[in-house]
C-alpha positions as CSV (number, residue, x, y, z in Angstrom):
1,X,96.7,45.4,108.0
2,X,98.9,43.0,108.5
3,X,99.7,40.3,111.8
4,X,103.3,39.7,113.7
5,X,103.6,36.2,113.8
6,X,106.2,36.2,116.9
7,X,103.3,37.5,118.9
8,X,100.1,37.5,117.5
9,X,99.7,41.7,117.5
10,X,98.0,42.7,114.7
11,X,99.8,46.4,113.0
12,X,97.4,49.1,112.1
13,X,98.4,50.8,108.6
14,X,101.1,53.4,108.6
15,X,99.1,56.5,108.7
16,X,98.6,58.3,105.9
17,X,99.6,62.3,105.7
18,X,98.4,64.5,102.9
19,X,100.9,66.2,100.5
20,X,101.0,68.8,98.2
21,X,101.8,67.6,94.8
22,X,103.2,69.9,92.1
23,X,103.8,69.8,88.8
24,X,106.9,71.2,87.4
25,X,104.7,74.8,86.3
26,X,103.6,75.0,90.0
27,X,107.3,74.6,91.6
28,X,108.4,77.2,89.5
29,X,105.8,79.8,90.0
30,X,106.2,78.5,94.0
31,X,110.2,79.7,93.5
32,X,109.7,82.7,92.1
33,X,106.9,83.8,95.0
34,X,109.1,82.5,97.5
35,X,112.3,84.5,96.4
36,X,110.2,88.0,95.8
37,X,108.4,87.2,99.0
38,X,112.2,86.7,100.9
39,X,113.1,89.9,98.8
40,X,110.1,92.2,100.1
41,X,111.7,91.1,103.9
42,X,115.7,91.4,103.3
43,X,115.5,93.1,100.6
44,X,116.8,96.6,101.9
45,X,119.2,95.0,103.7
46,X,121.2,93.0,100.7
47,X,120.7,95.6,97.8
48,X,124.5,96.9,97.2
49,X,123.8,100.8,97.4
50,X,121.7,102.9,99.7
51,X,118.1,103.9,97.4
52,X,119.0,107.6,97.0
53,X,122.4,107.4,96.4
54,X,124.1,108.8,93.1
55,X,126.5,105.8,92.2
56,X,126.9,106.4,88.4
57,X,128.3,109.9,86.3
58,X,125.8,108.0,83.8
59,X,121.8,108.4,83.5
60,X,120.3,105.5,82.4
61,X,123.8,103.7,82.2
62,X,123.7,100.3,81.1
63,X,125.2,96.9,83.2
64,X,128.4,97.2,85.2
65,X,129.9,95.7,88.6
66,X,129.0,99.3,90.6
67,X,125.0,98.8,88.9
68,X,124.7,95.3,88.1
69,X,121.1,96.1,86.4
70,X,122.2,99.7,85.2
71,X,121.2,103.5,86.9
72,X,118.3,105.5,86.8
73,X,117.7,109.1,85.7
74,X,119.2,110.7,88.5
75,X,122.3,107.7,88.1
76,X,120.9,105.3,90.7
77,X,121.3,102.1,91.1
78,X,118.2,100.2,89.7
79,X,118.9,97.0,91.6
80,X,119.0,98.6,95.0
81,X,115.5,100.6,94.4
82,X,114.1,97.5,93.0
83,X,114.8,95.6,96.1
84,X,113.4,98.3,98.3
85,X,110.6,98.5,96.4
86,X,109.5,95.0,96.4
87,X,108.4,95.9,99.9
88,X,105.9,98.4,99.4
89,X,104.7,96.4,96.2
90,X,104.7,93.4,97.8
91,X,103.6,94.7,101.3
92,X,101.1,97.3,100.1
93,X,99.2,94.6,98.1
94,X,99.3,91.9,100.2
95,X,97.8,93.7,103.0
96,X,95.2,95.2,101.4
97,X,94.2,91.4,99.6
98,X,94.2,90.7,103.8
99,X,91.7,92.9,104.9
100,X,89.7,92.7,101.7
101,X,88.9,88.6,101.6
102,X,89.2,89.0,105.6
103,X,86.1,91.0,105.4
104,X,84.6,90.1,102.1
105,X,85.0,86.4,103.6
106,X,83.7,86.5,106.7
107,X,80.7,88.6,105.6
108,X,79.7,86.4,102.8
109,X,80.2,83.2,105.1
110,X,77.7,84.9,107.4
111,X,75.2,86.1,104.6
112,X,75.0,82.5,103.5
113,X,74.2,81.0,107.2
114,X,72.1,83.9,108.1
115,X,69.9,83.9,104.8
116,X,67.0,86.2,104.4
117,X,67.4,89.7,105.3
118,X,71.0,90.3,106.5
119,X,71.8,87.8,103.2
120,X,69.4,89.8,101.1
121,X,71.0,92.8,102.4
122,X,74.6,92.0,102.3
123,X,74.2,91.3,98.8
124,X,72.2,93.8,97.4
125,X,75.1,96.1,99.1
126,X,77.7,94.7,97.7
127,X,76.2,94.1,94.5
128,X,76.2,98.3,93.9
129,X,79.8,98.6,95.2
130,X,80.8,96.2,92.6
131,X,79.5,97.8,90.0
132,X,81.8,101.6,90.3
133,X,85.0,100.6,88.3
134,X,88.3,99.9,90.0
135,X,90.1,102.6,89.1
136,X,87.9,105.0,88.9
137,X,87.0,104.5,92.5
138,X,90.8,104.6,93.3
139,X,91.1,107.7,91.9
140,X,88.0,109.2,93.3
141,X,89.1,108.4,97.1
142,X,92.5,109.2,96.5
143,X,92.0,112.8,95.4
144,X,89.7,113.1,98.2
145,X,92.5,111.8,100.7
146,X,95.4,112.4,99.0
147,X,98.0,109.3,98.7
148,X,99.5,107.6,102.0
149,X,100.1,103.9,102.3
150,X,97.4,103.6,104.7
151,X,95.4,104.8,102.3
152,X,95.9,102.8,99.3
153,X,95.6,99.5,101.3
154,X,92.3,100.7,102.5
155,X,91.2,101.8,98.6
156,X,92.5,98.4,97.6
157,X,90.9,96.7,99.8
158,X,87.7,98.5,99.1
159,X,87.9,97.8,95.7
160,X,88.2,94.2,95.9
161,X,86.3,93.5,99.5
162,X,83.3,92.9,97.0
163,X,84.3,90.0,95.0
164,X,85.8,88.4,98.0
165,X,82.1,88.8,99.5
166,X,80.5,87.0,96.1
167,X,82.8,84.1,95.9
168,X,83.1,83.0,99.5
169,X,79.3,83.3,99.8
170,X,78.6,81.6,96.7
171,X,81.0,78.6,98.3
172,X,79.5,78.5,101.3
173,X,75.8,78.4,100.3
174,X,76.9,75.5,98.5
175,X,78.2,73.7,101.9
176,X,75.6,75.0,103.9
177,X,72.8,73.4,102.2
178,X,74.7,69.4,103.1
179,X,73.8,66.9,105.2
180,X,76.4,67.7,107.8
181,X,75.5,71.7,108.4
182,X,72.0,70.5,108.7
183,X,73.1,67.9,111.2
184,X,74.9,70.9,113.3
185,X,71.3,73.0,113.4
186,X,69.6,70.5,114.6
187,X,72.2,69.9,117.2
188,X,71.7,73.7,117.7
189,X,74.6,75.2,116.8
190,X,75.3,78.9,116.4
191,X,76.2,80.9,113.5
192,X,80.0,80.7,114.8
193,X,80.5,77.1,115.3
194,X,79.0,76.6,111.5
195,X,81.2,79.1,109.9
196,X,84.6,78.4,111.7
197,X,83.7,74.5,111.9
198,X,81.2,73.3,109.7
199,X,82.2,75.5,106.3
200,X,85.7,77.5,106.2
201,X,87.7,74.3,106.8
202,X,85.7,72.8,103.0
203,X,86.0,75.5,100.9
204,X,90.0,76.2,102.2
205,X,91.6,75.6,98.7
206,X,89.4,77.5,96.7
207,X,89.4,80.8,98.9
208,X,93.2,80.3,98.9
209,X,93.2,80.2,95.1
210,X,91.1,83.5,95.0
211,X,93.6,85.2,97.6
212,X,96.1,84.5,95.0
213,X,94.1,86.1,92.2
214,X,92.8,88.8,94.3
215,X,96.7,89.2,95.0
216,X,97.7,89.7,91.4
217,X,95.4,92.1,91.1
218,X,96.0,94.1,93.3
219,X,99.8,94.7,92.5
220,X,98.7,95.2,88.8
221,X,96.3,98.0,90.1
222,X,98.6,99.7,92.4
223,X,101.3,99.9,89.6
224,X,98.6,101.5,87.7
225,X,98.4,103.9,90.3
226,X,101.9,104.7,91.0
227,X,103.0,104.7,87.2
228,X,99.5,107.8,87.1
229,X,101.9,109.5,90.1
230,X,99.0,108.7,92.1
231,X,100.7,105.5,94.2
232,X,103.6,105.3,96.4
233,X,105.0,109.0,97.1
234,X,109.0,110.0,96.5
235,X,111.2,109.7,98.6
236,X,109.9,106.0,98.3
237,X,109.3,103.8,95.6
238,X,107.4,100.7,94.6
239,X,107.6,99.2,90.7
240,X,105.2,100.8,89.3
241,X,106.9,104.7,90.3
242,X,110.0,103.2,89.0
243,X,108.7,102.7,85.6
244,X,107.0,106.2,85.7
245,X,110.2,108.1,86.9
246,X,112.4,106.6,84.2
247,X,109.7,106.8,81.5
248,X,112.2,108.8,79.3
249,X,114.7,105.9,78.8
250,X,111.8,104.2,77.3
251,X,112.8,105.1,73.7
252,X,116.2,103.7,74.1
253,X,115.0,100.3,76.0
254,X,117.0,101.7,79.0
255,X,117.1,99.0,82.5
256,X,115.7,101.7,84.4
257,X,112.4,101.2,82.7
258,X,112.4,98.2,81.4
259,X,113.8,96.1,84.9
260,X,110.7,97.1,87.2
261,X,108.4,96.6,84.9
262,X,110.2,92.7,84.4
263,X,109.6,92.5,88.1
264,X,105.8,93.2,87.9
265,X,105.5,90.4,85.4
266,X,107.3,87.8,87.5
267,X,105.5,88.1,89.9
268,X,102.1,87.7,88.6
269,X,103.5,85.1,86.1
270,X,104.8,83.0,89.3
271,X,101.5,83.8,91.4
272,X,99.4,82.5,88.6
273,X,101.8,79.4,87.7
274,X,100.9,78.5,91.3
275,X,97.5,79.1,91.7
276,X,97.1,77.6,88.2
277,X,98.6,74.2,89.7
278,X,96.9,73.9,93.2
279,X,93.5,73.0,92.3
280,X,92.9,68.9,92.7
281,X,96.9,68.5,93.4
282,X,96.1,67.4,97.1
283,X,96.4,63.4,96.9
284,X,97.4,60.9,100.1
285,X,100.3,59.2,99.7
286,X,101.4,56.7,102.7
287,X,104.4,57.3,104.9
288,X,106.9,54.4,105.4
């Protein structure tokens, strides 16, 4: 605080405004999500070729100007299908991660206010859904439905609604038991006002983190799928049917095969150099 002396007013403090601080680790994982999240948007509409057309005499041909990161097995180019394909990778998993903390989050918030039965229930639920493997419930719905992209975001997000369920409870029975929620139910409060008011907006930065994990995973398991032929159907492609359909250049380290699967891995890399670097960065700083 300090006092003008021309006039006697006394200045309140500049006001303070909270910043996200990040080390040099978190800014580059934040560039490389950024620039594969711009990619999943534009990219169809910068890559040099159309996806399905045959630019190079060569299969599996290596760097030129026509195919700046080589051709295919058929002698496309792999830049342009990796760009279209960051969509459904990108797209595919991040909507499924959506739906699955969306309703793994706002179940567990409400197991922990409820308590007793619908908490007893919720999690005794959830608790035998967690314990079918991944993949083997991916495969199990998808040769019952047969592969769509509706379908693998809803298998996704099956898959992983239950962990979101466990860690967002497990938060918010923590929050629910302090002074302020208690406070709020004896001003009698519903169950809405504590979830949207009283506990979402304190346990923000670790449900954030887990979106990011959750995130990972799910690219990492719908590459799985598509390099099994079970993912993303021809005529489209994500990364991991990339890596699948040029599988034979493998042996001579050919782009086609080796670029997609360089894709995967900077993207995780980058989500987890971010996530990695969030935790306990928040600090105030003062504005002059």
């Amino acid at each position: 605080m300090s006092t003008d002396h021309t006039n006697g007013v006394v200045e309140s403090p500049a006001p303070r405004r909270r910043r996200l601080q990040l080390p040099l680790a978190g800014i580059i994982g934040a560039g490389i999500v950024a620039f594969w999240l711009v990619m999943a948007i534009i990219g169809p509409y910068v890559a040099p070729h159309d996806v399905g057309a045959l630019v190079d005499d060569d299969v599996f041909g290596r760097m030129s100007w026509a195919v700046p990161l080589g051709s295919d097995f058929l002698g496309r180019d792999v830049l342009s299908r990796i760009l279209v394909g960051a969509r459904y990778t990108i797209g595919v998993a991040a909507a499924a991660t959506f739906l699955a903390v969306l309703l793994g989050g706002t179940l567990g918030m409400l197991a922990a206010v409820s308590r007793g039965v619908v908490d007893m229930a919720l999690s005794r639920f959830f608790d035998a859904l967690i314990s079918i493997p991944s993949k083997m419930a991916a495969l199990v719905v998808i040769a019952a439905l047969g592969s769509s992209i509706p379908v693998l975001i809803g298998t996704v997000a099956m898959i992983y609604t239950p962990g979101a369920f466990r860690i967002w409870r497990a938060l918010a029975v923590n929050v629910n038991t302090l002074d302020f929620v208690e406070v709020a139910l004896a001003r009698g409060e519903g169950t809405t006002y504590l979830i949207r008011e009283e506990i979402l907006p304190n346990i923000v930065g670790p449900v954030l983190t887990d979106f990011g994990l959750r995130f990972v995973f799910a690219v990492l398991i719908l590459s799985s799928l598509s390099f099994l032929g079970l993912g993303v159907q021809p005529p489209n492609a994500d990364w991991g049917s990339l890596v699948r359909e040029n599988i034979a250049g493998l042996d001579d380290g050919a782009l086609a095969v080796v670029m997609p699967a360089v894709a995967i891995a900077t993207l995780t890399i980058g989500i987890n150099l971010l996530i990695d670097n969030l935790p306990g960065r928040w600090s105030l700083s003062r504005e002059h």
